[in-house]
VMD Tcl script that draws the C-alpha trace (Angstrom):
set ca {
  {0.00 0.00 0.00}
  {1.24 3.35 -0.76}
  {0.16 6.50 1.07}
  {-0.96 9.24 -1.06}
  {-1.63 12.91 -1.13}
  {-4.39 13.85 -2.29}
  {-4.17 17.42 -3.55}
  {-6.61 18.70 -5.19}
  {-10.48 17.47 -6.74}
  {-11.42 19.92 -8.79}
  {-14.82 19.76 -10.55}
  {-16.05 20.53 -14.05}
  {-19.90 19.28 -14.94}
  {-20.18 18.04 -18.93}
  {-24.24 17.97 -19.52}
  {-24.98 14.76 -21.48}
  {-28.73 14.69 -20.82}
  {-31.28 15.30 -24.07}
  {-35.06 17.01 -23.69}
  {-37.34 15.39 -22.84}
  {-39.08 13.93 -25.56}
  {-35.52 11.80 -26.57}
  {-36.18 8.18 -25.35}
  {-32.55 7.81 -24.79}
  {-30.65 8.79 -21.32}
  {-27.68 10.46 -23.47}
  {-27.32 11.66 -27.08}
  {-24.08 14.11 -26.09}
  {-23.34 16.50 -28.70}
  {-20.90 19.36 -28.81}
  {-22.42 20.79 -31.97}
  {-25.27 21.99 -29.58}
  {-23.91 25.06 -27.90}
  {-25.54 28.39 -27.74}
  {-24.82 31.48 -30.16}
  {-23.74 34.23 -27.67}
  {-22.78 37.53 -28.08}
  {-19.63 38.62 -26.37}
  {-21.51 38.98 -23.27}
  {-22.91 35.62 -23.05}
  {-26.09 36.45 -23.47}
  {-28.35 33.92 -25.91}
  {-28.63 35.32 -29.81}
  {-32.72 35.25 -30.90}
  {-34.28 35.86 -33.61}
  {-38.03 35.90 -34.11}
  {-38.92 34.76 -37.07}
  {-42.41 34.46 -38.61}
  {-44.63 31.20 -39.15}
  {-43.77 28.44 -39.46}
  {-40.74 28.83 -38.10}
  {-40.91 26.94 -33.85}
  {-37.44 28.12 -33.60}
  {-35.65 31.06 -32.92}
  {-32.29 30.81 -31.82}
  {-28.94 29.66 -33.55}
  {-25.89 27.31 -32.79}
  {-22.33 28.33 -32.05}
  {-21.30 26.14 -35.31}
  {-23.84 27.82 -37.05}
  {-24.93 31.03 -35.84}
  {-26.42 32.86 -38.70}
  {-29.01 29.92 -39.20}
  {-32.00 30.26 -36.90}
  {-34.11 28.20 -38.78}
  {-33.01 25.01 -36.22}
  {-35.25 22.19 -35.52}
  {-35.77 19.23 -33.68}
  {-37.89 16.00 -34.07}
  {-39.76 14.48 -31.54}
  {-42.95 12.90 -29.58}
  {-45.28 15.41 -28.22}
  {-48.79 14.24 -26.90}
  {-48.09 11.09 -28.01}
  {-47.26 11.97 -31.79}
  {-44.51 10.91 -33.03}
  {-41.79 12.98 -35.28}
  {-43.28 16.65 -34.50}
  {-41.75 19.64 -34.40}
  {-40.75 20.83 -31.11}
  {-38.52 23.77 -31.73}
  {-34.88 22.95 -30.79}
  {-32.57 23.91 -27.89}
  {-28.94 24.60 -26.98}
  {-26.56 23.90 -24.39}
  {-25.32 26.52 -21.72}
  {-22.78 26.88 -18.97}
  {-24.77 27.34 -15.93}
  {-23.82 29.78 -12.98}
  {-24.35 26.99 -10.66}
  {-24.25 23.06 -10.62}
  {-24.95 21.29 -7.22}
  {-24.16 17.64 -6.59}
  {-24.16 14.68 -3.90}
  {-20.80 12.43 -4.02}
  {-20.94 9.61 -1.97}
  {-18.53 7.52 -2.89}
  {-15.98 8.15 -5.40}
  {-12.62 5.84 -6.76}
  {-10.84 3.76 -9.32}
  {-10.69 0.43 -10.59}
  {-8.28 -2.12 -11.77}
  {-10.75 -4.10 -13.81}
  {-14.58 -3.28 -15.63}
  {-16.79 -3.29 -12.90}
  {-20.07 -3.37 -15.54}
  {-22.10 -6.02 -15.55}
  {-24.38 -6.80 -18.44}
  {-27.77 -6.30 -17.24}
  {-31.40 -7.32 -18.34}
  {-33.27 -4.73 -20.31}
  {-36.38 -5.01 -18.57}
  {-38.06 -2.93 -15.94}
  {-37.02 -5.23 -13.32}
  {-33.49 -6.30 -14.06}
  {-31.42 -7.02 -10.81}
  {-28.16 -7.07 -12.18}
  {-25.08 -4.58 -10.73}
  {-21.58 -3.69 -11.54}
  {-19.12 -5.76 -9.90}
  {-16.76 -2.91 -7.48}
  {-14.21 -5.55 -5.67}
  {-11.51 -3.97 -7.79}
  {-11.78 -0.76 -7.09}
  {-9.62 1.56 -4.81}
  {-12.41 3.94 -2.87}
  {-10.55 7.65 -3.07}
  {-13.87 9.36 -0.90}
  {-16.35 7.17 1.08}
  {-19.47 9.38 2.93}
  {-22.30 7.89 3.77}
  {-24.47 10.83 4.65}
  {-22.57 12.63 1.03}
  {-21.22 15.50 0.30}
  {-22.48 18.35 -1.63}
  {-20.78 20.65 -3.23}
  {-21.55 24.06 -5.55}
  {-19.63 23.51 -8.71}
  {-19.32 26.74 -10.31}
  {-17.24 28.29 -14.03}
  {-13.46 28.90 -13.15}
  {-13.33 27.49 -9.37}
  {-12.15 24.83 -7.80}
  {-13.72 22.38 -5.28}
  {-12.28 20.41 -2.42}
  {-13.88 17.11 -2.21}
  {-11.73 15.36 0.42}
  {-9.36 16.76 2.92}
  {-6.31 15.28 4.62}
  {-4.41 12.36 3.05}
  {-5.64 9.60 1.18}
  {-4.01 5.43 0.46}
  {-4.71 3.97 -2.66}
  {-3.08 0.94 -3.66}
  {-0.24 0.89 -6.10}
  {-1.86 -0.08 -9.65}
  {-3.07 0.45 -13.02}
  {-6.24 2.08 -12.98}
  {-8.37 2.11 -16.56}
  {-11.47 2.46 -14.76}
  {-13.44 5.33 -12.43}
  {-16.47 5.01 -10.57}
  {-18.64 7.56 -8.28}
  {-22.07 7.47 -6.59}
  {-23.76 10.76 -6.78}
  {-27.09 11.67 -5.56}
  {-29.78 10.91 -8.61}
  {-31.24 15.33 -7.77}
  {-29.03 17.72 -10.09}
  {-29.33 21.49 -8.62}
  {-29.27 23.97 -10.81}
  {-29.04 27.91 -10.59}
  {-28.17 30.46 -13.29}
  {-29.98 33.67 -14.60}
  {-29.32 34.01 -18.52}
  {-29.98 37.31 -20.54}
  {-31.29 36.76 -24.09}
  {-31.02 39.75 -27.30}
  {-32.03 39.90 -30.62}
  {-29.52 39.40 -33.43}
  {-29.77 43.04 -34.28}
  {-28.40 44.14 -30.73}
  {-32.41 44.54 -29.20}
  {-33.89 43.55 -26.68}
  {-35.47 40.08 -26.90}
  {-38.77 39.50 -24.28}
  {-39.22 35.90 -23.54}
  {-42.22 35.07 -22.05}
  {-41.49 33.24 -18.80}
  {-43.33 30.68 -16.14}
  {-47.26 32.22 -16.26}
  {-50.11 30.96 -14.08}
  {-52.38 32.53 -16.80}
  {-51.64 30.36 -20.17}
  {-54.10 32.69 -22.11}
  {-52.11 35.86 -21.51}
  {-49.07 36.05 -23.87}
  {-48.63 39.78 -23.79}
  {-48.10 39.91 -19.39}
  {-45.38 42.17 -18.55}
  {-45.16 41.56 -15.07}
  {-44.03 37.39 -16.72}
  {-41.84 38.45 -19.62}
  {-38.07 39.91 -20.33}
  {-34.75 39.78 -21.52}
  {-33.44 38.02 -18.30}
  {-34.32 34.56 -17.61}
  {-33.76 32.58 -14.40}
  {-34.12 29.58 -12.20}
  {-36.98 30.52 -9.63}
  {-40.33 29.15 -8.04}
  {-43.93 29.33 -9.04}
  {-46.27 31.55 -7.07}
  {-46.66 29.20 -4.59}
  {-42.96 29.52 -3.86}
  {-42.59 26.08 -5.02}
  {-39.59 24.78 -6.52}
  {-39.67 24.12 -10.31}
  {-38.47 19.93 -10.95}
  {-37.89 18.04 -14.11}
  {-38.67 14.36 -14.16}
  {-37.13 12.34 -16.24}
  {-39.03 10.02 -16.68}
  {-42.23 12.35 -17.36}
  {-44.09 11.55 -14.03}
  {-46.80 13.52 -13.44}
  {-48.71 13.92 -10.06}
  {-51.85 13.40 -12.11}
  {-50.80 9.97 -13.73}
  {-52.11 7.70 -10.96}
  {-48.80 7.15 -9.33}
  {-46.66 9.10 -6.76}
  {-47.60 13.17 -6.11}
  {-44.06 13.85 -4.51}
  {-40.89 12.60 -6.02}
  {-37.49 12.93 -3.48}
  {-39.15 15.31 -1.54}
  {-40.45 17.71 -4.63}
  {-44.03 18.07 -6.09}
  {-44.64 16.69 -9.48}
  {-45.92 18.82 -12.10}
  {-49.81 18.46 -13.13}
  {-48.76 18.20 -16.61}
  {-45.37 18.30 -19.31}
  {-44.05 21.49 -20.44}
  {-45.17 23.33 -23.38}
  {-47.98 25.91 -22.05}
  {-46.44 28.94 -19.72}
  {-48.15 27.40 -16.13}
  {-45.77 24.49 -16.94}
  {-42.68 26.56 -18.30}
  {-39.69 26.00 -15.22}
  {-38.01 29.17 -14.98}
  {-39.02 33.06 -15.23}
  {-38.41 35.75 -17.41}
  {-38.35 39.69 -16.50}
  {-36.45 42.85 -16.74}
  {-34.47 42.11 -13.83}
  {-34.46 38.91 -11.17}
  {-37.41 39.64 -8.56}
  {-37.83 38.78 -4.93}
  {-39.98 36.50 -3.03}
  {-41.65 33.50 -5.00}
  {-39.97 35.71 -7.80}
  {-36.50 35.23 -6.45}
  {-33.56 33.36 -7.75}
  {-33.64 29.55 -6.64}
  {-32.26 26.36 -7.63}
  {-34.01 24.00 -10.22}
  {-34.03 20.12 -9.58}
  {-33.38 17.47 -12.11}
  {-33.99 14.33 -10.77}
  {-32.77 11.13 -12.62}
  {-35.18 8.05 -12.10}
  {-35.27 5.83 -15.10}
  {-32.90 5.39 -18.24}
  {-36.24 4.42 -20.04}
  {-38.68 5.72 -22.34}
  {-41.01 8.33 -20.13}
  {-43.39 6.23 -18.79}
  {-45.82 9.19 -18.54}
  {-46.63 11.29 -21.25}
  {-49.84 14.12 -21.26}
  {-52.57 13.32 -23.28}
  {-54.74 16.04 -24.29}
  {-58.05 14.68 -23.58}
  {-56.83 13.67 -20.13}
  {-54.79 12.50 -17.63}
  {-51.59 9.94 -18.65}
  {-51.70 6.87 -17.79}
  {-48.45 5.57 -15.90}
  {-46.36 2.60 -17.64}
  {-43.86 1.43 -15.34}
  {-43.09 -1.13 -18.01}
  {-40.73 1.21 -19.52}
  {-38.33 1.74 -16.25}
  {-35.17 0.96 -16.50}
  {-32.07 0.92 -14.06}
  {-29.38 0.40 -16.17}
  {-28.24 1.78 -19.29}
  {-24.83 1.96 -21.00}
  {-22.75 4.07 -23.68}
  {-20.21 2.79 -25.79}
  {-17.51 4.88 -27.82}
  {-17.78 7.34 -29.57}
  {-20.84 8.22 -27.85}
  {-19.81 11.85 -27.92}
  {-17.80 13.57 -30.49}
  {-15.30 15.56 -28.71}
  {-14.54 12.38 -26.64}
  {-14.92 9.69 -29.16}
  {-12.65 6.96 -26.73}
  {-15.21 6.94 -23.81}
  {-17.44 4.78 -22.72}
  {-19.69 5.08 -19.99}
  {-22.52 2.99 -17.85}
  {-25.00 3.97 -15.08}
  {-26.90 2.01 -12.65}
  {-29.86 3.21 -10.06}
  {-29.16 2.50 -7.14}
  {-31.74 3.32 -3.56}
  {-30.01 4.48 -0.68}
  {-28.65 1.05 0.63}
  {-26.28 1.40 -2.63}
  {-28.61 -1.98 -3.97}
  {-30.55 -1.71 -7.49}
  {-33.44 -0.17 -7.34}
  {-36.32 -1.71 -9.11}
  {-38.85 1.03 -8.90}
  {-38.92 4.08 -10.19}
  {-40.13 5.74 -7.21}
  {-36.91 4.31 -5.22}
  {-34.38 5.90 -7.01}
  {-31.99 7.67 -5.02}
  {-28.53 7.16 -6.38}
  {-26.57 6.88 -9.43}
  {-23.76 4.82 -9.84}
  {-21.24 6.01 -12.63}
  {-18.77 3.99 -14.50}
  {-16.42 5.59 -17.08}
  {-13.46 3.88 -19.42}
  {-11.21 6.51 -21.21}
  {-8.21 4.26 -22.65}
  {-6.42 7.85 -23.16}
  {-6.65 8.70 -19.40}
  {-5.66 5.24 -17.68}
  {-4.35 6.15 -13.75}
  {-0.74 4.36 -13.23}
  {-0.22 5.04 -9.10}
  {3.47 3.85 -8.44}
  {5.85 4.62 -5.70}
  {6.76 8.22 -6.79}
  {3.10 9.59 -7.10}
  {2.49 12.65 -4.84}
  {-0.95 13.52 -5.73}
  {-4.15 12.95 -7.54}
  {-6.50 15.98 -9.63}
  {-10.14 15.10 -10.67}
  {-11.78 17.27 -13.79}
  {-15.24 17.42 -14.89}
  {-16.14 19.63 -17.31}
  {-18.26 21.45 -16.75}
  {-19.10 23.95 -19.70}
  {-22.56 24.39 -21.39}
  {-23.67 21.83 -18.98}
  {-27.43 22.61 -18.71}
  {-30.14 22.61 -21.28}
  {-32.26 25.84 -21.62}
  {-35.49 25.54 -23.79}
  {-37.49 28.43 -25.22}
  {-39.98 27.86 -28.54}
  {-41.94 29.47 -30.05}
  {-46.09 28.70 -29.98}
  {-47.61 27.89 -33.21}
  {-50.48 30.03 -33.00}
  {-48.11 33.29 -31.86}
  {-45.14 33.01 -33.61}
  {-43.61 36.08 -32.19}
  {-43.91 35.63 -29.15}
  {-40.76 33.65 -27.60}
  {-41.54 31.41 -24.94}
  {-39.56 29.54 -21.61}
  {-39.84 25.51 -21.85}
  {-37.79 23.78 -19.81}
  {-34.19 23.23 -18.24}
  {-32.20 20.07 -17.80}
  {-28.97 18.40 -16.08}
  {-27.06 15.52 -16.57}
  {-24.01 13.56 -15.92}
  {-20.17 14.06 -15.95}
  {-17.73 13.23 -18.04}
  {-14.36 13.09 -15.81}
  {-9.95 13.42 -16.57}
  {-7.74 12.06 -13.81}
  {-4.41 13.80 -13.47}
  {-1.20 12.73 -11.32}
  {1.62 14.32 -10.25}
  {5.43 12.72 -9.68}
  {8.47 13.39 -7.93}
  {9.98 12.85 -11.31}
  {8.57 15.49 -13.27}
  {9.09 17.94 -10.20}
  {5.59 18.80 -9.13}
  {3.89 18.46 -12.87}
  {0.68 17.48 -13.65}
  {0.47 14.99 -16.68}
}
mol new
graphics top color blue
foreach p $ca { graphics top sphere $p radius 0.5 }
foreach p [lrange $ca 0 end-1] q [lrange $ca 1 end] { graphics top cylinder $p $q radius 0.2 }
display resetview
């Protein structure tokens, strides 16, 4: 055994999550950031009908005639608008566990609803171990401290990393938006009244995580559970929605000339991660969905090149409940267990390591929707806001290269 110090953990969030009408868990894409000016703030352009969408990609930011296809009151292949990837001010996580491992701990597992298959962890070295977990505030440019004090790992070849977060992803970020001719652009934000598209008091240039009127907090399911659907009202200690997004009492974050106060305040937004599944709740028009727990799933996996700018990495995921065993229902989700394989970033601890740095990126890791409504195509409109999983680089340092990271 080898005692090591442990340095630094510094986190970086890379969003890896799709909207919500993509069946899949993951369909990462770099080619989906955000056209910004040189402020940051999101480039719009209002465009007339047809046209669902309004804003542009960094790859392509003079076309703002972007679309995507997808399943929308149970129709399949509609237009949806589209949406683009930001950095978010703030990204809040739950580690409780955290290491490396010698060999793949991933198990193949059944693709059914109630597959009790897990990944195998008796190789792996645990770096942080918490039972309660640790949270921390991940934010653009700063570093974290995950552990403190020294840590042993076992000398070894490491090809593998695991964590087990927390299954709630905490977001909060305000985000300006402006037309491509240097205006102004009004986006219509979260609105208890869905007939009135012209409310001041509910529209601006700024856009931001908040609460309803009720002061409750706004949550994204993935799975699609709603409280009307006939199973759970409360999901990890947040009220479901009534219905999906797509009308302005269902929109999940606000939009005025400046960030308000009370329910109107700044607050964090809650992803919460519960199947890798199709939704098993989707709104029907007529009336309330009916909920198929047929498509759970606890497992899922991701096999190179599943993203682009990291076309060596694999990845797999399990749901776990808070015993760190599989869950099997939906509504017993509480953790996440994360398995990644980079064969470009393998961890080689030998007797002249001194310490140990942890990146995930973290840029354009959230998902924030706007569209425009069919019947009103100038008016722009707030959807919805996701968050997903990492993508992590290990680096060591040695006495040989005198302090260096590599």
């Amino acid at each position: 055994m080898k005692k090591i110090l442990f340095l630094l953990l510094i986190f970086n969030i890379f969003y890896v999550v799709p909207s919500y009408s993509v069946e899949n868990y993951v369909n990462g894409n770099e080619n989906v950031i955000c056209a910004t000016n040189a402020s940051g703030a999101i480039l719009v352009k209002e465009e007339a009908s047809p046209d669902l969408s309004s804003f542009a990609l960094a790859s392509d930011p003079d076309n703002f005639n972007l679309l995507d296809k997808g399943t929308i009151n149970n129709v399949e292949n509609v237009d949806m608008g589209a949406s683009c990837d930001i950095t978010p001010d703030n990204y809040k996580m739950t580690f409780f566990k955290l290491g490396f491992c010698t060999e793949n701990p991933y198990r193949e597992f059944d693709d059914i609803a109630g597959n009790t298959k897990v990944a195998n962890l008796t190789s792996c070295a645990t770096l942080f171990d918490n039972g309660d977990g640790k949270e921390v505030n991940l934010k653009p440019g700063e570093d974290v401290d995950l552990l403190e004090g020294d840590i042993v790992v076992p000398l070894g070849v490491y090809p593998y990393q695991f964590a087990i977060i927390d299954n709630r992803v905490h977001i909060k970020h305000t985000q300006e938006f402006i037309n491509t001719d240097g205006s102004d652009a009004e986006i219509l934000g979260y609105n208890p009244d869905p007939n009135d598209l012209n409310d001041a008091e509910h529209q601006g240039t700024v856009c931001y995580t908040s609460t309803n009127d009720s002061g409750k907090k706004f949550v994204s399911v993935q799975s699609n559970e709603l409280s009307e659907s006939g199973g759970a009202t409360t999901l990890r200690g947040f009220d479901l929605p009534t219905r999906l997004t797509g009308i302005q009492p269902s929109a999940l974050f606000r939009c005025r000339d400046a960030v308000g106060s009370g329910v109107d305040a700044l607050d964090w937004f809650t992803t919460i991660l519960n199947s890798f599944g199709a939704p098993m709740c989707t709104y029907e028009p007529e009336g309330s969905c009916t909920r198929d727990e047929s498509k759970f799933r606890n497992a899922g996996k991701q096999d190179a090149p599943f993203h682009t700018s990291f076309p060596d990495i694999s990845q797999s995921y399990y749901l776990l409940k808070d015993d760190n065993t599989i869950a099997t229902d939906p509504d017993d989700v509480t953790r996440i267990l994360w398995i990644q394989h980079d064969p470009n970033n393998i961890v080689n601890i030998t007797d002249i390591t001194t310490g140990i740095k942890m990146n995930f990126k973290t840029n354009n890791a959230m998902q924030m929707q706007i569209h425009q409504d069919a019947n009103n195509p100038t008016v722009l409109m707030a959807n919805q806001i996701h968050g997903g999983t990492i993508i992590g680089n290990i680096q060591t340092k040695t006495k040989r290269r005198r302090g260096a990271w590599r």
